[in-house]
VEXRO-405749 format. One record per residue (C-alpha): x, y, z; residue in three letters; residue number from 1. Coordinates in nm, 2 decimals, always signed. Example, Ala and Ser with C-alpha at 12.3 -4.5 7.8 and 13.67 -1.06 7.14 Angstrom:
BEGIN
+1.23  -0.45  +0.78  ALA  1
+1.37  -0.11  +0.71  SER  2
This chain:
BEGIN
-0.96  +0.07  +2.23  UNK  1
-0.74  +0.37  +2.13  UNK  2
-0.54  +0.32  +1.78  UNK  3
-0.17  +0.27  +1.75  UNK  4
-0.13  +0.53  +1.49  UNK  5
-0.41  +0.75  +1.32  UNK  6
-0.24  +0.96  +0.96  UNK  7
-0.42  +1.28  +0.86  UNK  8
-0.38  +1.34  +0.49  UNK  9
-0.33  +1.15  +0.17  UNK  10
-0.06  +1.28  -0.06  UNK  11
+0.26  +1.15  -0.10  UNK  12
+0.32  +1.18  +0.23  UNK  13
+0.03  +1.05  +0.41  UNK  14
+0.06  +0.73  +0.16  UNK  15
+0.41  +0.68  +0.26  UNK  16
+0.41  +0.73  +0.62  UNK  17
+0.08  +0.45  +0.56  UNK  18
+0.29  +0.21  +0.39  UNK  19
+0.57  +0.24  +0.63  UNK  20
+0.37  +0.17  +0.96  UNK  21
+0.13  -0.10  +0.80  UNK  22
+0.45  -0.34  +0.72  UNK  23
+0.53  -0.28  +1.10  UNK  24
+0.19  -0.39  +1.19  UNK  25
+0.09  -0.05  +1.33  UNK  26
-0.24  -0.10  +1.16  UNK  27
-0.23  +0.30  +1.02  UNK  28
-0.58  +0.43  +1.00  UNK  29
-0.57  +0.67  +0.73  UNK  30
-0.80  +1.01  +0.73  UNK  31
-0.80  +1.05  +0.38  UNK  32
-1.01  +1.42  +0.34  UNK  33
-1.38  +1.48  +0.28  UNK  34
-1.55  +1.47  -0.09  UNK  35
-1.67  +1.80  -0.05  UNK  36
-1.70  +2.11  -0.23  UNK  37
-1.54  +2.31  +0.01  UNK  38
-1.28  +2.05  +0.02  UNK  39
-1.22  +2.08  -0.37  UNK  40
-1.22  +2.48  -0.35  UNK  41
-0.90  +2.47  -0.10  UNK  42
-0.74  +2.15  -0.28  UNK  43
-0.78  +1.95  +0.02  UNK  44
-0.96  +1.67  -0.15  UNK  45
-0.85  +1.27  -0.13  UNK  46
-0.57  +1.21  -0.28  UNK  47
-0.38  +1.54  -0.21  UNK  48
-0.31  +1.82  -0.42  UNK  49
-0.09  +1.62  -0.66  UNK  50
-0.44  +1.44  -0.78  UNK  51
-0.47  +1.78  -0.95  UNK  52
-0.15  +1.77  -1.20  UNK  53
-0.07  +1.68  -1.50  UNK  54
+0.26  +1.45  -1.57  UNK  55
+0.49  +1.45  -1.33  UNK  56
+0.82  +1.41  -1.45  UNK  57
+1.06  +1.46  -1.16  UNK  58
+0.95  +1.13  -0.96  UNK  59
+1.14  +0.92  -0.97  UNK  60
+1.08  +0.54  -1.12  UNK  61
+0.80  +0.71  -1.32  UNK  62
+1.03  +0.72  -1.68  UNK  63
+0.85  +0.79  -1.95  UNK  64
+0.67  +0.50  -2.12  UNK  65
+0.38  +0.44  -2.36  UNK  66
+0.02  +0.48  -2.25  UNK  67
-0.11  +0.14  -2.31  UNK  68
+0.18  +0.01  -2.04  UNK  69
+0.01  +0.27  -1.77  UNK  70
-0.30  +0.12  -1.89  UNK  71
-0.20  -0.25  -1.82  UNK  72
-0.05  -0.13  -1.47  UNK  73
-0.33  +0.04  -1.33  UNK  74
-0.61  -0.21  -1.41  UNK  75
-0.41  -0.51  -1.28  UNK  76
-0.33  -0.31  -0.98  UNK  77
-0.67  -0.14  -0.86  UNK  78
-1.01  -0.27  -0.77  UNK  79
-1.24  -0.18  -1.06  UNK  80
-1.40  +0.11  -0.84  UNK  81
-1.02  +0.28  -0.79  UNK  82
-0.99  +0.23  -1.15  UNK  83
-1.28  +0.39  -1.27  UNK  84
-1.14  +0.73  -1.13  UNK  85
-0.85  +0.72  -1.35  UNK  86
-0.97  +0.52  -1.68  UNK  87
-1.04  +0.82  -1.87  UNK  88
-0.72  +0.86  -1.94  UNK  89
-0.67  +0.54  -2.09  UNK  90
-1.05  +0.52  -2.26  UNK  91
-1.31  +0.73  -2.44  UNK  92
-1.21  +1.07  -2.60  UNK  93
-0.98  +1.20  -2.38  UNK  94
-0.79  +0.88  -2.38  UNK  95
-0.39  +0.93  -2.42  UNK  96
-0.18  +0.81  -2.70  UNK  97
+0.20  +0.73  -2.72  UNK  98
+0.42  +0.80  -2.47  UNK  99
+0.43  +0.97  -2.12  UNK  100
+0.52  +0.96  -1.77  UNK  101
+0.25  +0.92  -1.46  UNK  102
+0.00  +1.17  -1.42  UNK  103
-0.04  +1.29  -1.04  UNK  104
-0.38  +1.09  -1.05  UNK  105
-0.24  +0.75  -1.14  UNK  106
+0.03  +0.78  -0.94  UNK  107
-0.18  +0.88  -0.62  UNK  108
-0.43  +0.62  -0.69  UNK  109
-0.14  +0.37  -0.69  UNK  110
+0.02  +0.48  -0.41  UNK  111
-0.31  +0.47  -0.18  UNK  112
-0.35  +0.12  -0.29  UNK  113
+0.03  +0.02  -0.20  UNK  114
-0.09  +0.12  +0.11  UNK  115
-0.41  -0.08  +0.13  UNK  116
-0.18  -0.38  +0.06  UNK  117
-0.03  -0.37  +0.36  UNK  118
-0.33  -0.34  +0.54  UNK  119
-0.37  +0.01  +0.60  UNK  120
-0.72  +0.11  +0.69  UNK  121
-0.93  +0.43  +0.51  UNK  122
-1.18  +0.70  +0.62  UNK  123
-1.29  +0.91  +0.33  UNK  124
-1.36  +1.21  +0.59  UNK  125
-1.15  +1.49  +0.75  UNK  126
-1.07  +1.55  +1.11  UNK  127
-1.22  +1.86  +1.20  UNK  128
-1.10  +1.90  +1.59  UNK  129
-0.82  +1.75  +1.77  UNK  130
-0.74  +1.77  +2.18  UNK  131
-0.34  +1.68  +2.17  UNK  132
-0.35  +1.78  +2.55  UNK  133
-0.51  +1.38  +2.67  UNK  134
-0.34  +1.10  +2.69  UNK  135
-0.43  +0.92  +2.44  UNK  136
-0.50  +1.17  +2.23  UNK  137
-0.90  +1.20  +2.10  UNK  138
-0.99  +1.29  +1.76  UNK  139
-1.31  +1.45  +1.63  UNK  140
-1.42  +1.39  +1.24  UNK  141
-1.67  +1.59  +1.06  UNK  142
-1.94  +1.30  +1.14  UNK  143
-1.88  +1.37  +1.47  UNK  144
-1.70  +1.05  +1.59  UNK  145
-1.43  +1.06  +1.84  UNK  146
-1.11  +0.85  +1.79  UNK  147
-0.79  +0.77  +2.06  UNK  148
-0.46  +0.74  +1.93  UNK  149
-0.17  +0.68  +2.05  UNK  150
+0.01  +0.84  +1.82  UNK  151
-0.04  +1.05  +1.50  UNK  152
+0.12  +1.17  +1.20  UNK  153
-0.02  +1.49  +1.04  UNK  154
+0.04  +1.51  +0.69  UNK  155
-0.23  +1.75  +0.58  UNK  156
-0.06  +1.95  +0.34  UNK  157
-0.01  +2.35  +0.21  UNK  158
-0.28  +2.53  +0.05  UNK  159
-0.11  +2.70  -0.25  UNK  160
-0.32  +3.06  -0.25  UNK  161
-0.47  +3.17  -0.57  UNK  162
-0.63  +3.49  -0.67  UNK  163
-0.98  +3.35  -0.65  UNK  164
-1.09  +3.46  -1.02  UNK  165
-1.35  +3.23  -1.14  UNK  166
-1.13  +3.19  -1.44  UNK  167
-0.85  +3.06  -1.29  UNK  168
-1.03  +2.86  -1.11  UNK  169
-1.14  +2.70  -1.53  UNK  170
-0.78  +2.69  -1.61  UNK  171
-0.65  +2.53  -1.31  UNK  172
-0.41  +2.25  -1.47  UNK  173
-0.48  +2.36  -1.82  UNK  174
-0.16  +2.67  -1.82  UNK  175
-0.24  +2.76  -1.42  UNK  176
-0.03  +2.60  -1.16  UNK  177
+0.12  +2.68  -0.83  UNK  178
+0.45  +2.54  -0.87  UNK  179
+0.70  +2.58  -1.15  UNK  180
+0.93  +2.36  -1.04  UNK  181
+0.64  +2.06  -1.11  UNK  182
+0.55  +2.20  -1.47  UNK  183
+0.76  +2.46  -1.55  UNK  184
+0.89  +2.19  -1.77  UNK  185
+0.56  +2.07  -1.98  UNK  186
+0.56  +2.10  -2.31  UNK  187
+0.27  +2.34  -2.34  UNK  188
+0.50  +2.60  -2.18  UNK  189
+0.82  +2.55  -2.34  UNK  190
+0.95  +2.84  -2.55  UNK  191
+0.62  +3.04  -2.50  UNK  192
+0.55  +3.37  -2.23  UNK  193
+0.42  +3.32  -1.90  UNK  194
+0.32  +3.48  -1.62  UNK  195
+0.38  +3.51  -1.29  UNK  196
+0.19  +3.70  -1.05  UNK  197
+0.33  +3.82  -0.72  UNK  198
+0.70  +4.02  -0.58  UNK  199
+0.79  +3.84  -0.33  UNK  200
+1.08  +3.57  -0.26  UNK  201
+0.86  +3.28  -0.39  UNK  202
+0.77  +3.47  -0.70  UNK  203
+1.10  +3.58  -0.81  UNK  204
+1.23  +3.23  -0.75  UNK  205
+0.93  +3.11  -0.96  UNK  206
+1.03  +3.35  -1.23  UNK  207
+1.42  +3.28  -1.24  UNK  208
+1.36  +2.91  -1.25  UNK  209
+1.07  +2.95  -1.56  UNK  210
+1.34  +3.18  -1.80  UNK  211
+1.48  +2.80  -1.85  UNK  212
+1.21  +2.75  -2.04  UNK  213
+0.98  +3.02  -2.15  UNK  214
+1.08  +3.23  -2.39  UNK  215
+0.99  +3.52  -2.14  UNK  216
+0.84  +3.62  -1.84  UNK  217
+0.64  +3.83  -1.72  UNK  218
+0.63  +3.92  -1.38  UNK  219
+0.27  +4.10  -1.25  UNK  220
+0.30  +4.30  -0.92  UNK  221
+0.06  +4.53  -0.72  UNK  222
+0.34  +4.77  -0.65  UNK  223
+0.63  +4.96  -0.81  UNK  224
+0.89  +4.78  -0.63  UNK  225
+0.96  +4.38  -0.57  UNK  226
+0.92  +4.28  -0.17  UNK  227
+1.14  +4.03  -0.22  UNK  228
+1.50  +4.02  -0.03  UNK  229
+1.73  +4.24  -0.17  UNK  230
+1.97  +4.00  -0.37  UNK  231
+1.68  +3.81  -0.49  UNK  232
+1.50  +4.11  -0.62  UNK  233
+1.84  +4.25  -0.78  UNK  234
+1.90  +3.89  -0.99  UNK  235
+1.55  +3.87  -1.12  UNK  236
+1.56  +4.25  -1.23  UNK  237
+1.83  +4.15  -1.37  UNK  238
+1.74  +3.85  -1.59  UNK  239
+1.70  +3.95  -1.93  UNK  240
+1.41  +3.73  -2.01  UNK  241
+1.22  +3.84  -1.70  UNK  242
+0.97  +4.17  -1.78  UNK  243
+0.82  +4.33  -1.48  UNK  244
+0.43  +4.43  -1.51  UNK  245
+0.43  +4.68  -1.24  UNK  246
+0.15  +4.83  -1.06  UNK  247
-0.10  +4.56  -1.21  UNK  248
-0.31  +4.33  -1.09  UNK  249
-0.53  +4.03  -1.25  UNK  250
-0.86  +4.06  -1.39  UNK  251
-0.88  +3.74  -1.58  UNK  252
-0.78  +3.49  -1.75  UNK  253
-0.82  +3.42  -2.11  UNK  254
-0.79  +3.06  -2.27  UNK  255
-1.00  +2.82  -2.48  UNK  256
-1.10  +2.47  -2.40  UNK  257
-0.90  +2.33  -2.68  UNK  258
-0.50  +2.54  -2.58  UNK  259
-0.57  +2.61  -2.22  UNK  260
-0.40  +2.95  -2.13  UNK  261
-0.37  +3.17  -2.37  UNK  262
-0.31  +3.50  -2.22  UNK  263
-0.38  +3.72  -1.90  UNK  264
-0.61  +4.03  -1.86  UNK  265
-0.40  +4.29  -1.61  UNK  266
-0.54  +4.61  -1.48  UNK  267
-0.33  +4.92  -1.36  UNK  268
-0.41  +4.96  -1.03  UNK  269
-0.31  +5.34  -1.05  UNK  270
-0.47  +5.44  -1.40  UNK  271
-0.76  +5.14  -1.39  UNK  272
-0.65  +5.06  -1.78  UNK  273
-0.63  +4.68  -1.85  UNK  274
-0.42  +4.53  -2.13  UNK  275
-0.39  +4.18  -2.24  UNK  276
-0.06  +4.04  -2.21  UNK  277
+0.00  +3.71  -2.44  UNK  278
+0.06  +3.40  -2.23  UNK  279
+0.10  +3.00  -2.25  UNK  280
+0.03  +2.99  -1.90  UNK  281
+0.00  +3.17  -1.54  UNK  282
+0.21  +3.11  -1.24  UNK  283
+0.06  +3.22  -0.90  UNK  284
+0.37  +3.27  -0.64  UNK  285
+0.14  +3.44  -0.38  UNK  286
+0.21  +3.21  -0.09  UNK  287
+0.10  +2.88  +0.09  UNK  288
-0.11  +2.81  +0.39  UNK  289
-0.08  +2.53  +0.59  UNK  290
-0.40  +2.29  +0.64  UNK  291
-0.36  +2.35  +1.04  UNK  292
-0.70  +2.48  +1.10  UNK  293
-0.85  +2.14  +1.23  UNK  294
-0.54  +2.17  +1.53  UNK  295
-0.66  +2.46  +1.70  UNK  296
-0.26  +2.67  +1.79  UNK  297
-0.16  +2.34  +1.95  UNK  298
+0.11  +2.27  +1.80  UNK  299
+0.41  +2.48  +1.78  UNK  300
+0.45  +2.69  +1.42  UNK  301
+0.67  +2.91  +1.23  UNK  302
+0.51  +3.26  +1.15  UNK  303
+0.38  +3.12  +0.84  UNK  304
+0.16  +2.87  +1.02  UNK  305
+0.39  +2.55  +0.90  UNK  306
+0.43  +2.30  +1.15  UNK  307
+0.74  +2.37  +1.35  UNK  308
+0.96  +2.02  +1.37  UNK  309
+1.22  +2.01  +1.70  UNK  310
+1.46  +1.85  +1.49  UNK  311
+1.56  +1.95  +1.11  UNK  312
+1.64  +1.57  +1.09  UNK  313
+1.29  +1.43  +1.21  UNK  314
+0.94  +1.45  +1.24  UNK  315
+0.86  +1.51  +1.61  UNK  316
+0.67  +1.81  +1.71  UNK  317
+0.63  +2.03  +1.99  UNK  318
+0.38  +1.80  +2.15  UNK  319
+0.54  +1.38  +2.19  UNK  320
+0.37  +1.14  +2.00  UNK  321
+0.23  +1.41  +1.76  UNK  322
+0.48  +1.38  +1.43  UNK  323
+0.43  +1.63  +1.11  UNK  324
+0.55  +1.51  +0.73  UNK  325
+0.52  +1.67  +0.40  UNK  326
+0.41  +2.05  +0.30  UNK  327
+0.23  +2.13  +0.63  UNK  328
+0.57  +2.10  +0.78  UNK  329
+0.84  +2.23  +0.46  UNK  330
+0.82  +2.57  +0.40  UNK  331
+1.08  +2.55  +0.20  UNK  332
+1.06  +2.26  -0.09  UNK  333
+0.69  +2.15  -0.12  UNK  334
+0.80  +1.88  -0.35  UNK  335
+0.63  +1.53  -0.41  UNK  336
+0.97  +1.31  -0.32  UNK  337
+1.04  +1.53  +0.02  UNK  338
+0.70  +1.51  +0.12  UNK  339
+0.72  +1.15  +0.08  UNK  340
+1.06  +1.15  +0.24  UNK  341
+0.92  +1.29  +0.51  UNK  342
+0.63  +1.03  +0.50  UNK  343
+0.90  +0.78  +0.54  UNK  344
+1.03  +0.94  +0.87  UNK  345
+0.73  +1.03  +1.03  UNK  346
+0.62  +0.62  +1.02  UNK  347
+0.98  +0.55  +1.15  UNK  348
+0.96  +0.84  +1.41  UNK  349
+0.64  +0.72  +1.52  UNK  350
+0.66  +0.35  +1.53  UNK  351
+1.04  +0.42  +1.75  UNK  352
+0.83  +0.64  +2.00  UNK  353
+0.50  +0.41  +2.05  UNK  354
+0.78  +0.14  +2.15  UNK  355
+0.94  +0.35  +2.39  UNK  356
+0.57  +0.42  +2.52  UNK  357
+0.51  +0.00  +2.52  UNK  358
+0.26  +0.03  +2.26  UNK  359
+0.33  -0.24  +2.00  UNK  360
């Protein structure tokens, strides 16, 4: 018997889209990702990529509050073996003290359990073909089962591309990020120099948004020129607290267990010399690629590979019954809240269609 609704992906707005079809009694069943390693090199493990932050301070109902009350919220709401995932953070050595908003574990960890609430059902796999050319659509997942659908709602996700240095990869939440907007704010980077490496659109926003809070930054390029559109690349040369590293790219970078990020090691790309600019963090602006893979050019995309929706206003896709939410759809915001948003519309979208269809 074919499903009602199957949900690819489990950030905020694979969660959301769950919650929003289980309280219809679409009985979601949720592909939540593979626990691999390949998984954990592209950020595509459970729980999205948001299972990777820090705090997250622009949710909102997450206010700051002290640890202990986190504590008390996420043992009375999880089974001991959800718990377990996150109870470092309240026990041991690397337990937190005072007060703090949610950290993008807790706050996944909760949200996938609002979802089993309802009744949502969970495969802790990935979905590695799909034929959205059958009625009802078949599923493949990396055991190698098939699964009919009515109806599904990809919420897979955008790869944020790094550099691929094995010390990035060691710094990775500890002063590297992908996304200013989630921690340009942090303490640890407040009043300090950062970096950000690339020259196009995405990095000079990156940079212009970071000058709020860094004392300066400095922007590494491969060339001698931004590639960025013309205003945006005027304004950013502009900024007084942004410092252009030109014809450079990055060799390493340099931190300690104990302060994370504590500088970056460029190299000239035309002279080979390398230098080692002082920095309380590193922010890589080099682009995002879509978790699309699995869907074989079925679906209609932009040029950058995100999911193309037929209305701004809604989740359908090129193909009916097939609805897109979150980053693999939003080239433009990539933020928890509009990917849950999204979430939100794709459930709504779908559950409107399937009753057209007679599927209740």
């Amino acid at each position: 018997m074919a499903e009602k609704v199957v949900i690819i992906g489990s950030g905020p707005a694979g969660w959301t889209s769950a919650i929003y079809a289980a309280r219809a009694q679409l009985q979601p069943l949720v592909y939540e990702g593979a626990e691999t390693e390949e998984n954990r090199l592209a950020g595509t493990l459970p729980l999205g990529q948001l299972a990777w932050t820090t705090e997250v301070e622009n949710f909102p109902t997450w206010p700051a509050v002290d640890n202990a009350a986190l504590a008390a919220l996420a043992r009375s709401a999880l089974p001991d073996d959800r718990y377990m995932n996150i109870a470092h953070l309240y026990e041991g050595k690397s337990a937190h003290h005072g007060r703090r908003t949610v950290f993008g574990p807790e706050m996944m960890e909760l949200m996938r359990q609002q979802a089993v609430n309802f009744g949502t059902r969970i495969v802790t796999g990935d979905i590695v073909r799909a034929d959205l050319f059958v009625r009802p659509f078949v599923l493949t997942d990396n055991a190698g089962k098939r699964i009919e659908t009515h109806a599904v709602i990809i919420a897979t996700g955008a790869s944020a591309n790094y550099l691929g240095l094995p010390s990035e990869q060691r710094f990775k939440n500890h002063g590297v990020s992908a996304c200013a907007v989630c921690d340009g704010a942090l303490p640890r980077f407040r009043n300090k120099p950062l970096v950000v490496v690339g020259g196009g659109d995405s990095a000079c926003e990156e940079a212009n948004y970071l000058t709020k809070f860094a004392s300066k930054v400095l922007l590494v390029h491969r060339r001698d020129q931004l590639r960025a559109s013309r205003i945006m690349a005027e304004r950013t040369l502009a900024n007084a607290k942004i410092e252009p590293v030109w014809n450079s790219v990055v060799d390493e970078v340099v931190g300690d267990d104990a302060s994370g990020v504590t500088g970056v090691r460029v190299r000239d790309v035309k002279s080979g010399a390398t230098r080692l600019l002082d920095a309380s963090g590193m922010f890589v602006a080099i682009g995002h690629t879509p978790n699309t893979r699995f869907l074989g050019g079925q679906l209609e995309t932009d040029d950058k590979g995100f999911i193309r929706l037929r209305d701004g206003f809604r989740t359908l896709t090129s193909i009916d019954g097939v609805f897109a939410a979150g980053d693999v759809a939003d080239p433009s915001y990539k933020q928890a809240i509009t990917a849950a948003g999204m979430g939100c519309k794709a459930a709504l979208d779908a559950e409107r269609w399937l009753a057209e269809q007679g599927v209740h």
